[in-house]
C-alpha positions as CSV (number, residue, x, y, z in Angstrom):
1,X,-30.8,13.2,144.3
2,X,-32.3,15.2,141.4
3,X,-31.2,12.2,139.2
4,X,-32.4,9.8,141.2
5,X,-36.2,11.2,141.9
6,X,-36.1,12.1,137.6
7,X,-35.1,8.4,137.0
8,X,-38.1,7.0,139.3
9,X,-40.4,9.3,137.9
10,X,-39.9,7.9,134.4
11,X,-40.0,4.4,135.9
12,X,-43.6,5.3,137.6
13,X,-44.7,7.7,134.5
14,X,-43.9,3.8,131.9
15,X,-45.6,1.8,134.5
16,X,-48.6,3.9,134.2
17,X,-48.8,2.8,130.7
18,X,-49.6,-0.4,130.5
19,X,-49.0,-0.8,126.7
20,X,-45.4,0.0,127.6
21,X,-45.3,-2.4,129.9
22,X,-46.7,-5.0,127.8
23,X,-44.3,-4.2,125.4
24,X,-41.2,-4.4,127.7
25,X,-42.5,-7.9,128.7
26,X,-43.2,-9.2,125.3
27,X,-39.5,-8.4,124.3
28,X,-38.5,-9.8,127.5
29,X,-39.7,-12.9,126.9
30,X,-38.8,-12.9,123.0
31,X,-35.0,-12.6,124.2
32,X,-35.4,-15.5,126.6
33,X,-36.7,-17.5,124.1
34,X,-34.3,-16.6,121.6
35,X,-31.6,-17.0,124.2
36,X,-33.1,-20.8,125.0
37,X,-33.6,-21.9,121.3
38,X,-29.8,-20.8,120.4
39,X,-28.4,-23.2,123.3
40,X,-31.0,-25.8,122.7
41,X,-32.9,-25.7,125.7
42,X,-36.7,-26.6,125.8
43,X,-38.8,-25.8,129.0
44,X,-42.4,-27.2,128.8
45,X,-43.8,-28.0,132.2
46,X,-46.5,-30.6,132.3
47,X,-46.3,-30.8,128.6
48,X,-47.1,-27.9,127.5
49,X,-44.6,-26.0,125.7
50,X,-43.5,-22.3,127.6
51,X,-40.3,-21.4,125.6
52,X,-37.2,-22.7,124.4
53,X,-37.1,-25.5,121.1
54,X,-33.9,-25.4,118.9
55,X,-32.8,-22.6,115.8
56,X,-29.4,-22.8,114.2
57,X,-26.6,-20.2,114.7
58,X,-26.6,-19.5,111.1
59,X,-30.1,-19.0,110.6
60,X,-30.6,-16.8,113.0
61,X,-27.9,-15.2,111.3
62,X,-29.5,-15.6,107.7
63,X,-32.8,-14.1,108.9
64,X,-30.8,-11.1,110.3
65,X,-28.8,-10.3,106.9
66,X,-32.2,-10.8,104.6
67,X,-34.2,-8.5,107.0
68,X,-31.5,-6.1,106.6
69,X,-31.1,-6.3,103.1
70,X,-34.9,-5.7,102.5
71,X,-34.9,-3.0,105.2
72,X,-32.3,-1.1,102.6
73,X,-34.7,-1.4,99.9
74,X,-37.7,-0.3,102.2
75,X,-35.9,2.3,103.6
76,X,-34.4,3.8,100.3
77,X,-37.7,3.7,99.0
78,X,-39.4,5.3,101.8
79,X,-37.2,8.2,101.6
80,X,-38.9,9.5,98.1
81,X,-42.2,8.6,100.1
82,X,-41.3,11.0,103.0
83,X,-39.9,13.7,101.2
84,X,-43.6,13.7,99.4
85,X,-45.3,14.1,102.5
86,X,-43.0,16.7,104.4
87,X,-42.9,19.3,101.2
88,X,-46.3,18.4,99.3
89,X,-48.3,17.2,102.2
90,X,-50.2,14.0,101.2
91,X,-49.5,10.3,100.8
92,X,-48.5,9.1,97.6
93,X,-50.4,5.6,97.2
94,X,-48.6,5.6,93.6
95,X,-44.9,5.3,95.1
96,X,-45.1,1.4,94.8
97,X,-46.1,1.6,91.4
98,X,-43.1,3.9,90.7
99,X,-40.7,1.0,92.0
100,X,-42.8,-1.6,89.5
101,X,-42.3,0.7,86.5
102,X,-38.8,1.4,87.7
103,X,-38.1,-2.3,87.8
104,X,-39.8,-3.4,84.5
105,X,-38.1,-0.4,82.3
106,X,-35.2,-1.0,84.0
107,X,-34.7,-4.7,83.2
108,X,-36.0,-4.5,79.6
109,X,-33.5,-2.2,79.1
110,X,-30.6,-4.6,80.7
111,X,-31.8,-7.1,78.1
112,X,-31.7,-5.4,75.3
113,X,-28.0,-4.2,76.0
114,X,-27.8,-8.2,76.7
115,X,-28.7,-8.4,73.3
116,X,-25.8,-7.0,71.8
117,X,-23.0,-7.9,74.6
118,X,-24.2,-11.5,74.9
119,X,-25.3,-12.0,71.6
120,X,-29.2,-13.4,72.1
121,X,-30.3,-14.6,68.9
122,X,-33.9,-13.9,69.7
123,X,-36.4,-10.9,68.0
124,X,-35.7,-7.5,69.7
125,X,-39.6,-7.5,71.0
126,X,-39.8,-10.8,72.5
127,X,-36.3,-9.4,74.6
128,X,-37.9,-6.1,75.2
129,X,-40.8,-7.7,76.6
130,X,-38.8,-10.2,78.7
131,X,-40.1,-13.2,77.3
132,X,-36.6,-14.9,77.1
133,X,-34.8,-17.0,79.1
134,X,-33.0,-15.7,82.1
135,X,-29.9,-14.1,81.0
136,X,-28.8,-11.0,82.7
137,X,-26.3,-11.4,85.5
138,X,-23.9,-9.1,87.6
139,X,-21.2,-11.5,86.8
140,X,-21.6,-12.0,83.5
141,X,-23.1,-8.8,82.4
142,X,-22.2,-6.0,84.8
143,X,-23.0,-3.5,81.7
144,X,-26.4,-5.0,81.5
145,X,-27.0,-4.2,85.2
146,X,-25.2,-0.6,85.6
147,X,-27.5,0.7,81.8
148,X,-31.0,-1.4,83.7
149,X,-30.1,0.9,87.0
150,X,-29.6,4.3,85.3
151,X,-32.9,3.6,83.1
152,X,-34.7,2.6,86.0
153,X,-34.1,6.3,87.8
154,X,-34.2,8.2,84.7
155,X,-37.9,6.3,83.4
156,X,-39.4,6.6,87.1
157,X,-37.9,10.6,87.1
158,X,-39.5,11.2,83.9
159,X,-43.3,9.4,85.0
160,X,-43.3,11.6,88.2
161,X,-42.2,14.6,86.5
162,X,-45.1,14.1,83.8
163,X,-47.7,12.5,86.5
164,X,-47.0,16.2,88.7
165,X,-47.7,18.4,85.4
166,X,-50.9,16.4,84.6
167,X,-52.4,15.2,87.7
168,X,-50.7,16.3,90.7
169,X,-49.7,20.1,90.2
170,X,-53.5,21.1,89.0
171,X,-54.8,19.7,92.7
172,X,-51.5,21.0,94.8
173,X,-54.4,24.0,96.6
174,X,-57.0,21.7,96.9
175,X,-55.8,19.9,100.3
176,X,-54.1,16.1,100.8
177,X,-56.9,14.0,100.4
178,X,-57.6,14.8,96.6
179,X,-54.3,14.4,96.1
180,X,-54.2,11.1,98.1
181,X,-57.1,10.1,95.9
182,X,-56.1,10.8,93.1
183,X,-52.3,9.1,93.4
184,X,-55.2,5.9,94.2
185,X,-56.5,6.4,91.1
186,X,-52.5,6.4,89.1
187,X,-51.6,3.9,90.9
188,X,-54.3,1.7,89.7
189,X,-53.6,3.3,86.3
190,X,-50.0,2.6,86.0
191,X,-50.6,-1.0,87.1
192,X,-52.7,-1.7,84.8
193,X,-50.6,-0.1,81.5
194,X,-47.8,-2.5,82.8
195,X,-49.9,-5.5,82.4
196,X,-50.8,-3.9,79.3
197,X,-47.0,-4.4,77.8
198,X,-46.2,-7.1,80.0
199,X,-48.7,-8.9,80.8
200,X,-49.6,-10.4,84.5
201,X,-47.0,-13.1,84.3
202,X,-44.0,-13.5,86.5
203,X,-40.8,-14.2,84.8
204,X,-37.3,-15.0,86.3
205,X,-34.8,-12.4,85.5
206,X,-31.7,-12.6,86.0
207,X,-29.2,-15.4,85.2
208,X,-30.4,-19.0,87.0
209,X,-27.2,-20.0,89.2
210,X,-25.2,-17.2,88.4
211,X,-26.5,-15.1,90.8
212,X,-25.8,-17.9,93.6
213,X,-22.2,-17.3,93.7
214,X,-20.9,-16.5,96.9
215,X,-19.1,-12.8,97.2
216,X,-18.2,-13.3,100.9
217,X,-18.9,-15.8,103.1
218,X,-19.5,-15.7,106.9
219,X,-18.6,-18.4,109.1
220,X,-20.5,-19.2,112.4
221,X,-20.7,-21.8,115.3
222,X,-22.6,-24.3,113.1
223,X,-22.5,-23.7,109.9
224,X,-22.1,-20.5,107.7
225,X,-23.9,-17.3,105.7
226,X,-23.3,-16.8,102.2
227,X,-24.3,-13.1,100.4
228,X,-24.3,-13.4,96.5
229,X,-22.9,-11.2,94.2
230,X,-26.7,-9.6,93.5
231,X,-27.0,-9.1,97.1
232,X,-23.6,-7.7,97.5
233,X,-24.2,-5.4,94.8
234,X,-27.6,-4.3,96.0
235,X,-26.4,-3.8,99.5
236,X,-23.3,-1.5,98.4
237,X,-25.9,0.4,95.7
238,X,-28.6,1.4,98.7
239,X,-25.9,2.8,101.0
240,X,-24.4,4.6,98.7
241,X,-27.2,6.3,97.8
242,X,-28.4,6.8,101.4
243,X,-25.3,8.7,101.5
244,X,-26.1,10.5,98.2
245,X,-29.1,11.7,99.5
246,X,-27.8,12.8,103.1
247,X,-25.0,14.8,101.6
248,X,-27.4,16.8,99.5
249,X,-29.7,17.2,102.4
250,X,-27.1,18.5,104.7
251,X,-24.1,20.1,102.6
252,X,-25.8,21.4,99.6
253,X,-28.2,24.4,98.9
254,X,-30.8,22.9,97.2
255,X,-31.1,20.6,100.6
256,X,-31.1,22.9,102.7
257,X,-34.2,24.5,100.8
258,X,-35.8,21.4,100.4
259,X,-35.4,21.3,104.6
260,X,-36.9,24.8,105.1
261,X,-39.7,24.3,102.6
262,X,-40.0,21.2,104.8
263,X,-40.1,22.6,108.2
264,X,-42.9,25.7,107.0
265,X,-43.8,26.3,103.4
266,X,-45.1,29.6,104.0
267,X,-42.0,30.9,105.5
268,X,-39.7,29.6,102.7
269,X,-41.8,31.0,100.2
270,X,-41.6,34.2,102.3
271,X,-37.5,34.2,102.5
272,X,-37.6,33.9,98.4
273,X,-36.9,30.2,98.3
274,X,-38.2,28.5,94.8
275,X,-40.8,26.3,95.8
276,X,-41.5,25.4,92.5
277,X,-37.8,24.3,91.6
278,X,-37.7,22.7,95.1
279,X,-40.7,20.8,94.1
280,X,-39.6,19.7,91.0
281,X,-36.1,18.4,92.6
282,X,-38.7,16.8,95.4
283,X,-40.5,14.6,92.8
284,X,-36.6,13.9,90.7
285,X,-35.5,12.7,93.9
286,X,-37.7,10.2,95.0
287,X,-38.9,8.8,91.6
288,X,-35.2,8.2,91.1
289,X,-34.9,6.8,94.1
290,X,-38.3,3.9,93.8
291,X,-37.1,3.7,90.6
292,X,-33.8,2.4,91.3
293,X,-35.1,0.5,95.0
294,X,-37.4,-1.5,92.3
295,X,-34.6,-2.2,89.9
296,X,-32.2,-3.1,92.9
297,X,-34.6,-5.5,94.7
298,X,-35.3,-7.3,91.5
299,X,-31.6,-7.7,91.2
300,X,-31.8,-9.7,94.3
301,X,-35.3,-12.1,94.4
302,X,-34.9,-12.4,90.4
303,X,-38.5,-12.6,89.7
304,X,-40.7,-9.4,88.7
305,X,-44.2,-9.1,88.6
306,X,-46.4,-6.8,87.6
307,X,-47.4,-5.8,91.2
308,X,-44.9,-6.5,93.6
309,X,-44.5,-2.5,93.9
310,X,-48.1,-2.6,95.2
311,X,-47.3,-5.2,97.5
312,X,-44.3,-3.8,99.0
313,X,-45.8,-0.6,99.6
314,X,-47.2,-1.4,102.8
315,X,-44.0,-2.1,104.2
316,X,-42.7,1.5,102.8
317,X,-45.7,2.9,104.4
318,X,-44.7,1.4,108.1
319,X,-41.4,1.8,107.7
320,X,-41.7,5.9,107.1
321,X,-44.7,6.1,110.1
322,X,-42.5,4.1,112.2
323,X,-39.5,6.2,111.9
324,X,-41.7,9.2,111.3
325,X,-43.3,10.5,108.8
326,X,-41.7,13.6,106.9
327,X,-38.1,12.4,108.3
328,X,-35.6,11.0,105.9
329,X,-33.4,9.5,108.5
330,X,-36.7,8.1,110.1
331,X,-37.6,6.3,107.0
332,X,-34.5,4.6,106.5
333,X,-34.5,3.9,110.3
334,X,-37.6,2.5,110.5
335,X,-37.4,0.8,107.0
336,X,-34.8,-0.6,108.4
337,X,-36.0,-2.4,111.6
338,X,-39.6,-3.4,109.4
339,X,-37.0,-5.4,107.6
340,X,-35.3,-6.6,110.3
341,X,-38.8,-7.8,112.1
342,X,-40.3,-9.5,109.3
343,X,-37.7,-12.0,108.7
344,X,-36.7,-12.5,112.3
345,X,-40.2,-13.3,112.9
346,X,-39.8,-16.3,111.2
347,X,-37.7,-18.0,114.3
348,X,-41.7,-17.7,115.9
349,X,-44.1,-17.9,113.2
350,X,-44.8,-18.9,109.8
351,X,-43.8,-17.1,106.9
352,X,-46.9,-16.3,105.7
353,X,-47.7,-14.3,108.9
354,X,-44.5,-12.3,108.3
355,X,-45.8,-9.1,107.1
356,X,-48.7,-9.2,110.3
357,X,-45.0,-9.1,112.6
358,X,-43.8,-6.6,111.0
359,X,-46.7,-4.3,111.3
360,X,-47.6,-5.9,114.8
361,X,-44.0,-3.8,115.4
362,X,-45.3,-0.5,114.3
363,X,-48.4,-0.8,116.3
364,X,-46.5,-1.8,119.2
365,X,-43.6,0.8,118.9
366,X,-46.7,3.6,118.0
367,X,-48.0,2.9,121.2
368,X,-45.6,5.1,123.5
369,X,-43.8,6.9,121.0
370,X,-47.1,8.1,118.5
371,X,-44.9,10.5,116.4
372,X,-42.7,7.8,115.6
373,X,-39.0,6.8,116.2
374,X,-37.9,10.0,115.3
375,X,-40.2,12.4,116.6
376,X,-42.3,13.6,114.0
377,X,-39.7,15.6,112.8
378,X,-39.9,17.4,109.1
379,X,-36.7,18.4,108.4
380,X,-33.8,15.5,107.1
């Protein structure tokens, strides 16, 4: 009985929301339309079209795997991003910039060991400054790839790590929105000193048609879903580091310092914990993290530009107030299912309204569950 009268008094407490309700309709309906399109079925009564049309199998399928695979990137990036927030307390607006300068030091570098394993006959400082052809592929040049990653992390660890000294650590007792202000301000300044080098034009980077090579190959109903070798490798690269990162969170005793400065700085500074070191390994963390996110996701698209950091940023930002923001595991969660939504969308509505579904998500998940998917919790 106790069961039954706790169960109708969720039931009654939902339906007093109607945003909830809303919200339970809209999927409804999105599943019955889903449903109807996947077996072909059209309803439109007098005309006018209700739900139902026609979607493949396999793209249904391929919109599934490419939100997933840019959830990975959105979530590995907003895990840097939420760490920021729990232990320093303010939004870093520069933490898509870190992914750009991550990407663009990352990839010169994977040229210029091109340069010596492939042999490219062109001046070091037109390579260096990517203005060659396309050369650099997983397939062809795994060295290339592996040496881009690892200066990625180390180039985006050593611009936090500089960028906290000069800019951050001076304002840390001033409050979050200096700080947010001012991570404005490098953000706009780091931009800017890339087109400086680079210039604003977008090149192709990696190998044209090498990349296109099937790794595995899944078969469906009507047809079938191919993930390349660059999307393979990215794929395996993000969870692995996901991992990285939740081992030292959970089994190590710098994360477990990094959780207690987390859940109250006052008491971990209290108990005797280093708050500076446990900054320091804050700001390591997550540049390495954008840094390698920006490498990785240029891996897969091929193209870089000067600010596609910028422009993926507020996806990061969704994805960590979606899951929670100052959790981790809420980040990757909820970068997860932004990544998810914005490319399923596109069964419903054109692509260039894909980033308005994703956020549309947010909103709608916000609604009834304000602290986010996770509960506002701090800690990992």
């Amino acid at each position: 009985m106790g069961v039954t009268d706790n169960t109708t008094g969720r039931i009654r407490g939902y339906a007093a929301r109607p945003a909830v309700v809303l919200l339970a309709f809209a999927l409804g309906y999105l599943l019955v339309d889903l449903a109807a399109k996947l077996a072909g079925i059209s309803v439109d009564p007098l005309g006018v079209h209700v739900l139902g049309g026609y979607v493949r199998v396999s793209s249904v399928v391929k919109y599934l795997f490419n939100g997933l695979i840019l959830g990975l990137i959105i979530g590995l990036a907003g895990v840097g991003l939420s760490m920021t927030y729990s232990i320093l307390s303010f939004a870093n607006f520069a933490h898509g910039d870190y992914l750009t300068v991550g990407a663009f030091s990352g990839w010169a570098a994977s040229y210029v060991v091109a340069l010596f394993t492939l042999g490219l006959a062109e001046p070091f400082g037109e390579i260096f400054l990517l203005n060659v052809p396309s050369v650099v592929s997983i397939a062809t040049s795994p060295a290339a790839v592996v040496v881009g990653l690892i200066v990625a992390a180390t180039a985006s660890v050593a611009l936090v790590l500089l960028l906290d000294r000069l800019v951050y650590k001076p304002m840390r007792g001033r409050g979050g929105i200096p700080l947010l202000i001012a991570s404005i301000g490098v953000a706009l300044a780091l931009r800017y000193t890339i087109v400086f080098v680079w210039s604003t034009n977008t090149r192709g980077v990696t190998a044209v048609g090498v990349e296109s090579l099937p790794a595995y190959t899944l078969y469906v109903v009507d047809g079938s879903y191919s993930i390349n070798l660059h999307e393979f490798t990215m794929i395996v690269a993000a969870v692995a580091l996901m991992i990285g990162v939740h081992v030292l969170l959970q089994f190590t005793k710098l994360g477990k310092a990094m959780r207690a400065m987390a859940d109250n700085k006052a008491l971990a500074q209290v108990t005797g914990i280093p708050t500076e070191r446990v900054i320091r390994a804050t700001w390591i963390i997550g540049g390495g993290l954008a840094g390698m996110a920006g490498f990785l996701i240029i891996l897969k698209r091929g193209v870089l530009s000067y600010n596609f950091g910028w422009r993926l940023l507020l996806f990061i930002f969704s994805g960590v107030i979606l899951g929670g923001i100052g959790s981790v595991y809420g980040a990757i969660g909820g970068g997860i299912i932004i990544g998810i939504a914005s490319r399923m969308a596109l069964i419903w509505i054109p692509s260039g309204f894909a980033r308005v579904a994703a956020f549309s998500v947010m909103i709608l998940v916000l609604l009834f569950r304000p602290a986010g998917l996770f509960g506002g919790v701090t800690t990992a």
